[in-house]
Structure formats: C-alpha cells, structure tokens
C-alpha positions as CSV (number, residue, x, y, z in Angstrom):
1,X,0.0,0.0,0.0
2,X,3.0,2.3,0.9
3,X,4.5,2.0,-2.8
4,X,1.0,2.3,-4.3
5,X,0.4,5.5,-2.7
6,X,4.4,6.5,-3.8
7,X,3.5,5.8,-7.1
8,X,0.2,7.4,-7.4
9,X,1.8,10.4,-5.3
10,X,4.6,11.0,-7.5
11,X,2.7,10.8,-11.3
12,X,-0.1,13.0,-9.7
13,X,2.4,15.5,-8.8
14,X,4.6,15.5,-11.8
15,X,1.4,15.6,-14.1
16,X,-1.0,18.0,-12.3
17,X,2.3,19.9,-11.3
18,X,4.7,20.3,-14.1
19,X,3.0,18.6,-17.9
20,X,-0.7,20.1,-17.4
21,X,1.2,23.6,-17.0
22,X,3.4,23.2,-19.8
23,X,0.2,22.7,-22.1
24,X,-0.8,25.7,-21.8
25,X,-4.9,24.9,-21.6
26,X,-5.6,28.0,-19.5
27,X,-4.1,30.9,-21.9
28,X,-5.5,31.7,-25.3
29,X,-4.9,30.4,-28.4
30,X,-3.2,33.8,-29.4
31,X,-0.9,33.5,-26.6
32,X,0.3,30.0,-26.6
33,X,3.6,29.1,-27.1
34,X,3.6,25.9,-29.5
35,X,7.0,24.4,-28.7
36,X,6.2,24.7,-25.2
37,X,2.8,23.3,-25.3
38,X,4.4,20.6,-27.7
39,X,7.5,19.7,-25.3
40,X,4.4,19.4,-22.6
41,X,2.5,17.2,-24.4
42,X,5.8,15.3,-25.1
43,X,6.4,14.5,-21.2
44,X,2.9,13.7,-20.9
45,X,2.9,11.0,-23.0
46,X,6.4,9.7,-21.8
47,X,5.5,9.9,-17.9
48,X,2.1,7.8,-18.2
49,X,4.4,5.3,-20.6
50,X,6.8,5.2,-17.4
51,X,3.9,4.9,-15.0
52,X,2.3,2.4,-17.2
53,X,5.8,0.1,-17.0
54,X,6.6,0.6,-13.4
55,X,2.8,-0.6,-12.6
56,X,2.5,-3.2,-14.7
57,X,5.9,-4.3,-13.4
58,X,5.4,-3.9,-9.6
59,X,1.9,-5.8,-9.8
60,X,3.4,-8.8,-11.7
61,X,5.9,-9.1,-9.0
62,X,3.6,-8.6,-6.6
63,X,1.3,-11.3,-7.8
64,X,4.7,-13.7,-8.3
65,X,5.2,-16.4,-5.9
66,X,8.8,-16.1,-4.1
67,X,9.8,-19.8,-4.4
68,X,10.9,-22.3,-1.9
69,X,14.1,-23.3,-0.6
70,X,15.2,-26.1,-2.9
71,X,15.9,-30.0,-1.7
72,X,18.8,-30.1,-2.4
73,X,21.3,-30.9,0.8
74,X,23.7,-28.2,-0.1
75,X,20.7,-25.5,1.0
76,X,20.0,-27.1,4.4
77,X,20.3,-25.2,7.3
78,X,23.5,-26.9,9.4
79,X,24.5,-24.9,12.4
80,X,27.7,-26.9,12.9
81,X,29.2,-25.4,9.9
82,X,28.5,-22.2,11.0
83,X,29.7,-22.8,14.5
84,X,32.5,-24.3,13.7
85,X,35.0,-21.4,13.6
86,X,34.0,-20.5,17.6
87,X,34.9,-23.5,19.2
88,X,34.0,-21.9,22.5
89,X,30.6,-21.1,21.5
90,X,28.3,-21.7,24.2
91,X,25.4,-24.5,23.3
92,X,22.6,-22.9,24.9
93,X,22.8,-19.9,22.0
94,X,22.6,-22.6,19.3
95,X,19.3,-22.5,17.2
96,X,17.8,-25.7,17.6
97,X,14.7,-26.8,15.3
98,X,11.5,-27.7,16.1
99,X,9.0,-29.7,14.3
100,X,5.2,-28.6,14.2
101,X,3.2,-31.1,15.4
102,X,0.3,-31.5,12.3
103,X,-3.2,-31.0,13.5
104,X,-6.2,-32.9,12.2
C-alpha cells in the first residue's frame, strides 16, 4: 500500500504539477507558445508510458510467488558449519529446530 500511494503520489504530482502547466490549456490560443505546449504534451505521453511500465511491473511481482528453498542438501540449514570457527561457542545460544506437530 505504501509504494502504491508513492507511485500514485509521484505521477499525480509530476502531471498535475509540471506537464498540465506546460500545455498551456488556461491561456489563449493567441498567446500559446507551441513548442512549449508541444514539449508538454511530449512529457505527458512519456510519464504515463513510465507509469504504465513501473505498474504493470510492480503488480506482476507482486502477484509472483517467491519460491521455496530447494531440496537439495547443499541449501540445508547446518548450524555446525556455522559454528564451527568458535569453538568456545556456548550451546545454549545454538538454534535448535522444532517440528510442528500436524493438527487434524
């Protein structure tokens, strides 16, 4: 939710803030400076592209499942190999692992 409302916060302010200004929809036609209101339309374009992209991306890894710690023996969790370089580690501080009793 935090990112969500960075994101939102961010293209809200840049759009309502900087591109909406830059077209120039408030002054007359007379008055309008056309590489201005063109650069403007430019960054609008390019910002909600950029938007697009970083939503589309952050949802999708959102929605993407982390994984699991694979099988294989090489990834279990051995305290002795940690331990070994402090001999005079005291064995109460070692992690020791429980098993979860399954309920019915």
């Amino acid at each position: 939710l935090y990112m969500w409302g960075t994101i939102l916060f961010l293209y809200l302010t840049y759009v309502f803030q900087h591109c909406i200004p830059r077209m120039q929809l408030e002054v007359g036609p007379d008055l309008v400076n056309s590489s201005v209101r063109a650069r403007g339309q430019w960054e609008t374009v390019v910002v909600n592209c950029i938007t697009a992209m970083l939503v589309l991306c952050y949802a999708r890894a959102m929605c993407t499942s982390p994984g699991t710690i694979p099988k294989d023996r090489n990834w279990d969790y051995q305290t002795e190999d940690l331990l070994s370089y402090l001999p005079a580690f005291p064995s109460f501080i070692k992690e020791k692992k429980r098993k979860k009793k399954m309920q019915k």
